[in-house]
Backbone as numpy.savetxt, mean C-alpha at the origin, in Angstrom:
# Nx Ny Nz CAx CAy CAz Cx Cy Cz
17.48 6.19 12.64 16.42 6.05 11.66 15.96 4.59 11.58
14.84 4.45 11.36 14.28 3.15 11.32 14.49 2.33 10.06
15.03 1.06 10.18 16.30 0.18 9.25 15.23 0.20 7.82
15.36 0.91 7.06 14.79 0.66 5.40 15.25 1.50 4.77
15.08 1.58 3.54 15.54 2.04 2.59 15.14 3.22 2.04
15.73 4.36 2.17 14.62 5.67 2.09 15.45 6.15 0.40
14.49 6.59 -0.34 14.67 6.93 -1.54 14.06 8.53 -1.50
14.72 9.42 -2.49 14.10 10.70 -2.02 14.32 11.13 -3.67
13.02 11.67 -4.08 13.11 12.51 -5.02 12.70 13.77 -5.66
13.11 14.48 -6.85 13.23 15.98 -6.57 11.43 16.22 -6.48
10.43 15.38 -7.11 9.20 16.33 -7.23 8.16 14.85 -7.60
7.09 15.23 -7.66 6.05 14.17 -7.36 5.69 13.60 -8.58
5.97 13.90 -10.10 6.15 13.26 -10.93 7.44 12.20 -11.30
8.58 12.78 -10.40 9.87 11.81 -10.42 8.89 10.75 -9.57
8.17 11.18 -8.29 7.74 9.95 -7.80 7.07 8.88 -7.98
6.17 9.23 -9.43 5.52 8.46 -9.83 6.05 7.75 -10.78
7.15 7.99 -11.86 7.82 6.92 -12.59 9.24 6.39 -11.59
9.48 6.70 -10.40 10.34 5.85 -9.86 9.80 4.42 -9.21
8.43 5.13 -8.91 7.83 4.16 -8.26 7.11 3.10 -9.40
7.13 3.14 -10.23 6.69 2.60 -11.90 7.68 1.58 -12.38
9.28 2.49 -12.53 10.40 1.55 -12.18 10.13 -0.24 -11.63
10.36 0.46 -9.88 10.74 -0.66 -8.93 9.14 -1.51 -9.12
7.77 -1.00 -9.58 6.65 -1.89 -9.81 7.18 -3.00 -10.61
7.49 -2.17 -12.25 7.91 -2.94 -12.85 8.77 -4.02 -12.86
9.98 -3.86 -12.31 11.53 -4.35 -11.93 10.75 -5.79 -11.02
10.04 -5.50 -9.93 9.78 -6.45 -8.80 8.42 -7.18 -9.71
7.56 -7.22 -10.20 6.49 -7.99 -10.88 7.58 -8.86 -11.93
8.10 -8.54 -12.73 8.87 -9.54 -13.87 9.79 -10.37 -12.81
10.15 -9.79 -11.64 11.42 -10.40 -10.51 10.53 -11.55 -10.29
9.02 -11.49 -9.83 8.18 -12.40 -9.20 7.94 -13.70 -10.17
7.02 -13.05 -11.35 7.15 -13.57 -12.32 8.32 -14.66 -13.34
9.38 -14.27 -13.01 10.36 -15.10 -13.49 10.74 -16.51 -12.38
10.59 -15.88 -11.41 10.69 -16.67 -10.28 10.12 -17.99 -9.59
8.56 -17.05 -9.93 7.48 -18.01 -9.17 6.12 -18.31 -9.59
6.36 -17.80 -11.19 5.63 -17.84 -11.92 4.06 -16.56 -12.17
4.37 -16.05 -10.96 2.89 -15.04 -10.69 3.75 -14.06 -9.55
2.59 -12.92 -9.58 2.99 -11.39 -8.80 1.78 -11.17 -8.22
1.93 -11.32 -7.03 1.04 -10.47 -5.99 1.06 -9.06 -5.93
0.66 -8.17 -5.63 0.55 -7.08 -5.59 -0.13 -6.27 -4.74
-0.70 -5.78 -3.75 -1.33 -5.32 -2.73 -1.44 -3.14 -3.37
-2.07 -2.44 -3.46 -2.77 -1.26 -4.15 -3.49 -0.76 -2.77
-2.87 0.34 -2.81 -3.19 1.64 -1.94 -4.56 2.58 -2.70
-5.45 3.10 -1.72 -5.56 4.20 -2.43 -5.34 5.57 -2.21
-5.86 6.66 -2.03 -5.52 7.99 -1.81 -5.11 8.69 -2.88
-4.39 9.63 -3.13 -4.08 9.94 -4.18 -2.74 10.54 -4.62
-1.67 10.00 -3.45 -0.46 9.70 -4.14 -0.63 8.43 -5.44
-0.89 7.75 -5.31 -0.40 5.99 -6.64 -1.33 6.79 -7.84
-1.81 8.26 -7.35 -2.76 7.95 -9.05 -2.17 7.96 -9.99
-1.37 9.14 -9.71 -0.15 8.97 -11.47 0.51 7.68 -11.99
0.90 7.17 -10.63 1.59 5.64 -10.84 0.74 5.07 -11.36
-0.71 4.70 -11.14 -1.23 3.78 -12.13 -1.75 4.43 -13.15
-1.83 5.81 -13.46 -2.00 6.13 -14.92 -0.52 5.66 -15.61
0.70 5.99 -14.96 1.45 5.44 -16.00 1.84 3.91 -16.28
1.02 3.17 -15.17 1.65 1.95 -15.66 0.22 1.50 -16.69
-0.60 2.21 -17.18 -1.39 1.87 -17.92 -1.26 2.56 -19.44
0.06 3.16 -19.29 0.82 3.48 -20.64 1.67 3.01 -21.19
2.53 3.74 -22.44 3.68 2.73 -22.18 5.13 3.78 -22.04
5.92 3.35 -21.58 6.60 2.36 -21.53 6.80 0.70 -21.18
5.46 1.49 -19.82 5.49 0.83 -18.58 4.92 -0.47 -19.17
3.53 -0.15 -19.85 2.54 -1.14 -19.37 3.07 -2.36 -20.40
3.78 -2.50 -21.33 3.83 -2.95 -22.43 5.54 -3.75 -21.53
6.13 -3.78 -20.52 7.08 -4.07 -19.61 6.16 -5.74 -18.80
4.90 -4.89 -18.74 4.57 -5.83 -17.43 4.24 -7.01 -18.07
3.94 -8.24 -17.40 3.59 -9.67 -17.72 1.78 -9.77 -17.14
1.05 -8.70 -17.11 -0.26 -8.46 -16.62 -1.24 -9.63 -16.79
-0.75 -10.96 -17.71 -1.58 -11.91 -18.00 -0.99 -12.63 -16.31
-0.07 -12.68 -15.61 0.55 -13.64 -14.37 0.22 -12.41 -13.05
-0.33 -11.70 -13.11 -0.36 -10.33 -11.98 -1.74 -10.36 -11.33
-1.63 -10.89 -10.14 -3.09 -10.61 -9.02 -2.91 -9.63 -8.47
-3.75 -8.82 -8.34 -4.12 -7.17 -7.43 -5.48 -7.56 -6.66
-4.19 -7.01 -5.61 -5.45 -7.25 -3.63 -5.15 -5.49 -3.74
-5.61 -5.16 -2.24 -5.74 -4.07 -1.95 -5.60 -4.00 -0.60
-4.79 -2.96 -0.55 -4.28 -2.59 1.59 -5.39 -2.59 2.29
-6.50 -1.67 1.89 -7.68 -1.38 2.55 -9.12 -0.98 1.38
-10.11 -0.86 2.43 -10.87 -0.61 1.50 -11.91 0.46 2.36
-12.89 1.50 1.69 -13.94 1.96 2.50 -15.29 0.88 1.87
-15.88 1.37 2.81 -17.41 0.08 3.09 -18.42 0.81 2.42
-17.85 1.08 0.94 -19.27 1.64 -0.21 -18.90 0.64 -1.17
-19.82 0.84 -1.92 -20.37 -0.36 -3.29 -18.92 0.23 -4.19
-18.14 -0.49 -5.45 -17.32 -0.19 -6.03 -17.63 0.77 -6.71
-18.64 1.12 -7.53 -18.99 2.50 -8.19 -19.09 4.14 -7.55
-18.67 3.65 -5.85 -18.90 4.87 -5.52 -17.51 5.48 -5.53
-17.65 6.62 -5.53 -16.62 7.79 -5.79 -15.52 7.52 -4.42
-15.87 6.84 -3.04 -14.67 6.83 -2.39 -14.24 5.44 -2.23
-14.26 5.11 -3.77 -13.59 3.31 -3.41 -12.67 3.34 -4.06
-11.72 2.51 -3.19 -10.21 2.41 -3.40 -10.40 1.38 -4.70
-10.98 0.46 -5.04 -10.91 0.16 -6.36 -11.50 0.65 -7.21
-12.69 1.49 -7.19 -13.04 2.18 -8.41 -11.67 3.08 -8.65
-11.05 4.04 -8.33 -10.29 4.73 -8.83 -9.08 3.84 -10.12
-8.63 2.86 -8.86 -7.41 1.78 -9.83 -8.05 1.16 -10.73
-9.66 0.79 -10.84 -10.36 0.32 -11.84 -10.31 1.28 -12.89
-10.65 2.46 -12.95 -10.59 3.50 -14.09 -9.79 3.71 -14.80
-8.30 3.90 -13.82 -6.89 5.09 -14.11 -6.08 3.71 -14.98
-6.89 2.31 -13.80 -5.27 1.00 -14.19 -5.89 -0.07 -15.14
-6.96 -0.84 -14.17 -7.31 -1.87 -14.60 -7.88 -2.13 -15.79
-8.77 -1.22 -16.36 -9.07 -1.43 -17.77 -8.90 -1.19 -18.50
-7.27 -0.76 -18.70 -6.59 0.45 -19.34 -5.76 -1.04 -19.91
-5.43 -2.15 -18.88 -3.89 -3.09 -18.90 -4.99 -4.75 -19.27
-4.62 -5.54 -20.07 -4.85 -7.07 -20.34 -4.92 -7.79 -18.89
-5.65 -7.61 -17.86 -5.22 -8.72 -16.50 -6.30 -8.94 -16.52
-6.60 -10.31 -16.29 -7.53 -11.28 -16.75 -8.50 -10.88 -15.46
-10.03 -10.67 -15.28 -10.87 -10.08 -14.38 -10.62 -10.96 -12.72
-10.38 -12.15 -13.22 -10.11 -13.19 -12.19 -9.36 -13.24 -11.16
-8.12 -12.22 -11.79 -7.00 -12.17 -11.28 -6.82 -10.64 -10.15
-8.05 -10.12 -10.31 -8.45 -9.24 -9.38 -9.25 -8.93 -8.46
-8.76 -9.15 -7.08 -9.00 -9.64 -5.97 -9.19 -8.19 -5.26
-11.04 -7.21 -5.48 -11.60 -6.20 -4.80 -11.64 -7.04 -3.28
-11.57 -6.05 -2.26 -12.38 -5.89 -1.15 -13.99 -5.96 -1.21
-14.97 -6.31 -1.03 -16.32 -6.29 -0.97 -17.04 -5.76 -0.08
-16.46 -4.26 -0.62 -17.08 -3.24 0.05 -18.31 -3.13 0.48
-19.20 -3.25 -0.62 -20.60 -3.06 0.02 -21.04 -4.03 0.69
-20.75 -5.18 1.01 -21.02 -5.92 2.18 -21.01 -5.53 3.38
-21.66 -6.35 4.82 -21.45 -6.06 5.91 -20.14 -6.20 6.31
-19.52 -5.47 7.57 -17.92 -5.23 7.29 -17.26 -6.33 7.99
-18.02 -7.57 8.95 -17.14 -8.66 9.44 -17.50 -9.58 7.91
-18.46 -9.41 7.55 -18.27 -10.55 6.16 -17.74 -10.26 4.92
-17.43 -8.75 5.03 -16.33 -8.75 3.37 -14.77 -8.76 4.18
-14.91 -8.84 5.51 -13.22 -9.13 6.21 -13.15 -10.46 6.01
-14.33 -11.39 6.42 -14.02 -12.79 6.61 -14.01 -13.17 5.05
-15.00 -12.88 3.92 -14.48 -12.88 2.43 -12.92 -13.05 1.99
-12.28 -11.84 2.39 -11.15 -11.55 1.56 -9.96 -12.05 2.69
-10.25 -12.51 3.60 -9.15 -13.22 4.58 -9.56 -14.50 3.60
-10.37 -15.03 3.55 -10.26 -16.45 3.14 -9.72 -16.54 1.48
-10.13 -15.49 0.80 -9.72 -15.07 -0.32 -7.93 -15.15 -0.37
-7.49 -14.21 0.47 -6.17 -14.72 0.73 -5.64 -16.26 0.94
-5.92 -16.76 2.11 -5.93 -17.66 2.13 -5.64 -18.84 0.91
-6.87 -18.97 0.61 -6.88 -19.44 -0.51 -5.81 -19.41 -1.97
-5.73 -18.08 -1.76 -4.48 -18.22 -3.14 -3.46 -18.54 -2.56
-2.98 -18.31 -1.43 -1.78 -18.17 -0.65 -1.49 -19.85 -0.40
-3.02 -20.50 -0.59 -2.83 -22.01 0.15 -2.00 -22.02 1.69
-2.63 -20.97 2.52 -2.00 -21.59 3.92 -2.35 -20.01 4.84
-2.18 -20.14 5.88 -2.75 -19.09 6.80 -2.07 -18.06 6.55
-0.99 -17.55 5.95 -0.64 -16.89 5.89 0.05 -16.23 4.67
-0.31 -14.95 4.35 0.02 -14.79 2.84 1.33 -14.04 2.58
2.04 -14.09 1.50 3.48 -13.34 1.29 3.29 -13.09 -0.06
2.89 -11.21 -0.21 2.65 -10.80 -0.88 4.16 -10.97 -1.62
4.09 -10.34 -3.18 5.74 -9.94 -3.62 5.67 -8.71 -3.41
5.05 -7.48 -3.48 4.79 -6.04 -3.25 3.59 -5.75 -2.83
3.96 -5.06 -1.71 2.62 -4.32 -1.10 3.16 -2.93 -0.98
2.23 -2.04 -1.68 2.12 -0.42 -1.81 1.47 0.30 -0.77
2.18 1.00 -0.26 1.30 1.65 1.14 1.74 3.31 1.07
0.37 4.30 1.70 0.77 5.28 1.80 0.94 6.08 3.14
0.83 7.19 4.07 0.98 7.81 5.36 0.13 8.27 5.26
-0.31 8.52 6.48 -1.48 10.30 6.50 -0.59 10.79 7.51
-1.26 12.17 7.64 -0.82 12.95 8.27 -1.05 12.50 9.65
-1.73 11.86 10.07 -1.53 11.25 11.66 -0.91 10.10 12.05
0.08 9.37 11.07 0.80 8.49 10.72 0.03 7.06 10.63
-1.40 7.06 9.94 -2.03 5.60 9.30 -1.23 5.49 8.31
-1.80 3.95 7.95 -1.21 3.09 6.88 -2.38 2.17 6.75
-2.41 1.93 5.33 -3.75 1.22 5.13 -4.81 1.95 6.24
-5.76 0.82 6.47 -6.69 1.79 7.50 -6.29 0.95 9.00
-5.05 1.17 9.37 -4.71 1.31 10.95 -4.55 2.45 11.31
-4.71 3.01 12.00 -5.40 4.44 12.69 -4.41 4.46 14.35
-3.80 5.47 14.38 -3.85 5.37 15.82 -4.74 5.06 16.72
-3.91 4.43 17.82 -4.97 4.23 19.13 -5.90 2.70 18.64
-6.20 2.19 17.46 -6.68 1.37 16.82 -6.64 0.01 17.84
-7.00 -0.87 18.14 -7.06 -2.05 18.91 -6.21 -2.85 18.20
-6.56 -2.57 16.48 -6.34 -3.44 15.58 -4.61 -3.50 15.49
-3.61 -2.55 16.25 -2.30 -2.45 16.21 -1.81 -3.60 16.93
-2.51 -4.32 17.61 -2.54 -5.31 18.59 -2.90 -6.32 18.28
-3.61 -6.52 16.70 -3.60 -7.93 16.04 -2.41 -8.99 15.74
-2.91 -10.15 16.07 -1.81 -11.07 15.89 -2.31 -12.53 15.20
-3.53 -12.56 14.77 -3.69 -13.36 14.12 -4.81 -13.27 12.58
-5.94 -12.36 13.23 -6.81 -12.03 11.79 -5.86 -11.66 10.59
-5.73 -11.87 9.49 -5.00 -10.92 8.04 -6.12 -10.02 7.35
-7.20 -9.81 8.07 -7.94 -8.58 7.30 -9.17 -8.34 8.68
-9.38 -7.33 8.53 -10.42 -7.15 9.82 -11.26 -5.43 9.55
-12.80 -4.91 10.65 -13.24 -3.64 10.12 -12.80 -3.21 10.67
-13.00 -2.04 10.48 -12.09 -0.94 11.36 -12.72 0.50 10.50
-12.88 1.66 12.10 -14.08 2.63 11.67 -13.12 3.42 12.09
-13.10 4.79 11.52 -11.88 5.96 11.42 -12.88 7.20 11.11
-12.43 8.46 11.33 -12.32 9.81 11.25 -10.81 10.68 11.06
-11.41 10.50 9.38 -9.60 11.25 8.97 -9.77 12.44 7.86
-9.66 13.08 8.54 -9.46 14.43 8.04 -11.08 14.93 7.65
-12.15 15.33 8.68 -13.43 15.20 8.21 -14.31 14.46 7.51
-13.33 12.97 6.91 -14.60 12.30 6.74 -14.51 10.72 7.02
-15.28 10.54 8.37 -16.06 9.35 8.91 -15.89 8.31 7.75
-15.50 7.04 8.33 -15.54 5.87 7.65 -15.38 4.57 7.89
-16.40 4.01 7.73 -16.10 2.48 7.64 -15.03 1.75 6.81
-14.50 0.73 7.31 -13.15 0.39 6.65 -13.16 -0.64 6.73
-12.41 -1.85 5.72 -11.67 -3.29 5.97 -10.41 -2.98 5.85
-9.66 -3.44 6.03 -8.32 -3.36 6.58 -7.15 -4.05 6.45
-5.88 -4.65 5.71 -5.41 -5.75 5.96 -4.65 -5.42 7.63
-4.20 -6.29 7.81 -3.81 -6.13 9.11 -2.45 -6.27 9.34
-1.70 -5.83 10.34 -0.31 -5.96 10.44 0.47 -7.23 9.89
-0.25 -8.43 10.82 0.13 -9.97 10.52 0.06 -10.14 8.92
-0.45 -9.46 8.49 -0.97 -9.49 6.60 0.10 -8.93 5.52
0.51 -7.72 6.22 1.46 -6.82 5.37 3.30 -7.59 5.94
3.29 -7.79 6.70 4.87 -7.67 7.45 5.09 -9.15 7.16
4.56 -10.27 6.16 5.22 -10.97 6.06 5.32 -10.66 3.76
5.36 -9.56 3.73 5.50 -9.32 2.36 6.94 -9.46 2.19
7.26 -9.35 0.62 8.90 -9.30 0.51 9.14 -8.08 -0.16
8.15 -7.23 -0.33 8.86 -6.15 -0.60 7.35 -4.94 0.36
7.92 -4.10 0.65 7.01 -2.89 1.03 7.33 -1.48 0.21
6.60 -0.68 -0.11 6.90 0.47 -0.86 6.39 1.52 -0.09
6.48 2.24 0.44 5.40 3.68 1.21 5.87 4.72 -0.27
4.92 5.41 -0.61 4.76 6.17 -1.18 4.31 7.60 -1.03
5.19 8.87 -0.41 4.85 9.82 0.54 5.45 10.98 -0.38
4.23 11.81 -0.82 4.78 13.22 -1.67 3.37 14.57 -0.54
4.41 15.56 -0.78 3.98 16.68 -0.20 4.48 17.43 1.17
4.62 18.57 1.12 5.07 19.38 2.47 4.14 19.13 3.51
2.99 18.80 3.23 2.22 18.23 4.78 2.13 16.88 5.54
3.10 16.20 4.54 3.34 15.50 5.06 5.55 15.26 6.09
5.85 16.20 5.75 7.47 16.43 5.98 7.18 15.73 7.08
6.73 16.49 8.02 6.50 16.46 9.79 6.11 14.78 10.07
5.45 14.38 9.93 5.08 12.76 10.37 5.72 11.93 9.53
6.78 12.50 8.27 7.89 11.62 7.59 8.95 11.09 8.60
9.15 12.54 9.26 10.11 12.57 10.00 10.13 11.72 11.34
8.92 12.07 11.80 8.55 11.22 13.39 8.41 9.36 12.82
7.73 9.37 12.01 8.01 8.03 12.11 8.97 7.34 11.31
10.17 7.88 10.32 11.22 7.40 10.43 12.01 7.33 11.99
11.65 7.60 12.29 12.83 7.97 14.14 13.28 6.42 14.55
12.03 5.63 14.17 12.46 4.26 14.30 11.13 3.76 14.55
11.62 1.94 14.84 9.87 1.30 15.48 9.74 1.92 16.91
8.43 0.93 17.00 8.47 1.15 18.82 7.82 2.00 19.21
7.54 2.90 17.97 6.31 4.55 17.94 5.42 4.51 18.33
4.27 5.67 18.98 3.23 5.49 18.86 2.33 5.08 17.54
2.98 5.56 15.85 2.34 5.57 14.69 2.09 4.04 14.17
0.97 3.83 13.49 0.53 2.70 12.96 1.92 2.29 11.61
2.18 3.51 10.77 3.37 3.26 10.20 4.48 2.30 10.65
4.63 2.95 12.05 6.38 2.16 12.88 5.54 0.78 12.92
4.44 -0.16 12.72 4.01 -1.07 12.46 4.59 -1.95 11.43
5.23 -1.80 10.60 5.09 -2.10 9.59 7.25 -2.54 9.63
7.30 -3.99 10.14 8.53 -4.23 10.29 8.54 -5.90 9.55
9.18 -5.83 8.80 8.89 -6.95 7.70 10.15 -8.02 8.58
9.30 -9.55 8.56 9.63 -10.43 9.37 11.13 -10.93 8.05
10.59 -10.78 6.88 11.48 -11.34 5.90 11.74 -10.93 4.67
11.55 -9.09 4.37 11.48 -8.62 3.35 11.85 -7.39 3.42
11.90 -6.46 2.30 12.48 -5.52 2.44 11.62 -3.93 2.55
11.93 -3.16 3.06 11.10 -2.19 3.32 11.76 -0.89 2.61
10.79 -0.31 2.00 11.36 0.97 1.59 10.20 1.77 1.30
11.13 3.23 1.36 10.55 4.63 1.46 10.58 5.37 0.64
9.65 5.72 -0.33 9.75 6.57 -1.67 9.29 7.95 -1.48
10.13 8.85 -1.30 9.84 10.26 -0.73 10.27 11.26 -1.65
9.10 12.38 -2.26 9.37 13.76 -2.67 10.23 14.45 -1.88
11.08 15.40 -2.30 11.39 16.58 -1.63 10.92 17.30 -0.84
9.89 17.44 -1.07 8.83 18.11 -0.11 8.53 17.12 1.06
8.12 16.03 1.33 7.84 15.34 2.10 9.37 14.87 2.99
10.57 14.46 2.15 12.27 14.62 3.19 12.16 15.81 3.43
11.29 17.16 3.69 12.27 18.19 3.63 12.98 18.34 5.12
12.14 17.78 6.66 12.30 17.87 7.80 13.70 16.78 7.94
13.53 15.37 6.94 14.61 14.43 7.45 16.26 15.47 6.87
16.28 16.10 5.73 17.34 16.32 5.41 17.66 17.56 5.90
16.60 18.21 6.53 17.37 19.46 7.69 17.54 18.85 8.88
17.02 17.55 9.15 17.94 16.60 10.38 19.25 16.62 9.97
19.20 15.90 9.07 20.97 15.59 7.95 21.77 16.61 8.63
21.17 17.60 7.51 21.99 18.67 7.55 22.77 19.34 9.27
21.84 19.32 10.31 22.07 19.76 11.32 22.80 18.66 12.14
22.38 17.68 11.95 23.58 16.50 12.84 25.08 16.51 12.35
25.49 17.59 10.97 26.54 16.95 10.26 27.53 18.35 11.34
């Protein structure tokens, strides 16, 4: 199995306050530390519950949201009001629900042309990061069923980046065509913490293949942190193929 930390739980609401937990736990970790929390936000629609609950309380009333910057893994190439933007959704469910100062939230610029909202939010990084290279404290990522992450795509050129930290990138996933920005491998794998967030039986099958290890064909097996820790937050439904591995190797 490929070296991280796989967490498995009974049903997709455990998944969303476990994953609420370790948000919480790792932002005050950052925060105490280094004074501020990076954060990197998926979209799709595993994290939705997660950010409805961290915009409640237990949770939300936990966080230090006045010291918390939110980037984003990827983005599609529509204006923020449209219905398939990865920040309109976290804008609705999270952001104006929690006290984080507007400043401190760092959209993709979607409706721009797609080498100038890449070259935007690379320098955007940059910039907070003060240096070429950024180290998130948590970056949230989810799977598809053809084993993407953020918007790296199989077959992608972009698996082969080694120096851009955000770049476009155009996909066909699951019937619908899209323009994309992207962070990029070099972007995510120097984070200190990674989270994948994977609920559902359609996803069991490509849980399984790309735990097997790196070295994969999948954009997932990408994702090998130079200095941080990696982990796997999995429904029942989604382990169900790894733990009938279990079961049958024993």
């Amino acid at each position: 199995m490929m070296d991280a930390e796989i967490i498995v739980v009974p049903d997709q609401e455990a998944l969303a306050h476990e994953a609420a937990r370790r948000f919480t736990s790792l932002v005050r970790e950052a925060v105490d530390s280094r004074g501020r929390a990076s954060v990197v936000l998926s979209g799709g629609s595993t994290p939705r519950r997660l950010f409805a609950l961290l915009a409640a309380e237990p949770y939300c009333n936990q966080i230090p949201w006045e010291q918390v910057h939110l980037f984003w893994a990827d983005e599609r190439c529509v204006p923020p009001e449209d219905d398939g933007s990865n920040y309109r959704m976290a804008q609705e469910i999270l952001i104006s629900q929690v006290p984080i100062p507007p400043d401190q939230v760092h959209r993709i610029l979607g409706e721009l042309a797609p080498e100038v909202a890449a070259r935007a939010y690379e320098r955007d990084l940059q910039d907070f990061f003060c240096g070429p290279r950024p180290r998130f404290d948590l970056v949230l990522l989810g799977l598809g069923e053809d084993g993407h992450t953020a918007s790296l795509f199989p077959d992608s050129p972009l698996l082969a980046e080694r120096e851009r930290l955000v770049a476009p990138a155009t996909a066909s996933y699951q019937g619908r065509p899209a323009g994309r920005i992207t962070l990029t491998l070099p972007a995510i794998n120097t984070a200190r913490q990674v989270l994948f967030l994977v609920a559902g039986s359609a996803k069991a099958g490509i849980v399984e293949s790309v735990l097997r290890g790196p070295g994969g064909p999948f954009p997932a097996q990408g994702i090998r942190l130079t200095a941080g820790r990696l982990s796997w937050l999995l429904d029942a439904a989604a382990a169900a193929q790894l733990q009938r591995q279990e079961h049958g190797d024993r």
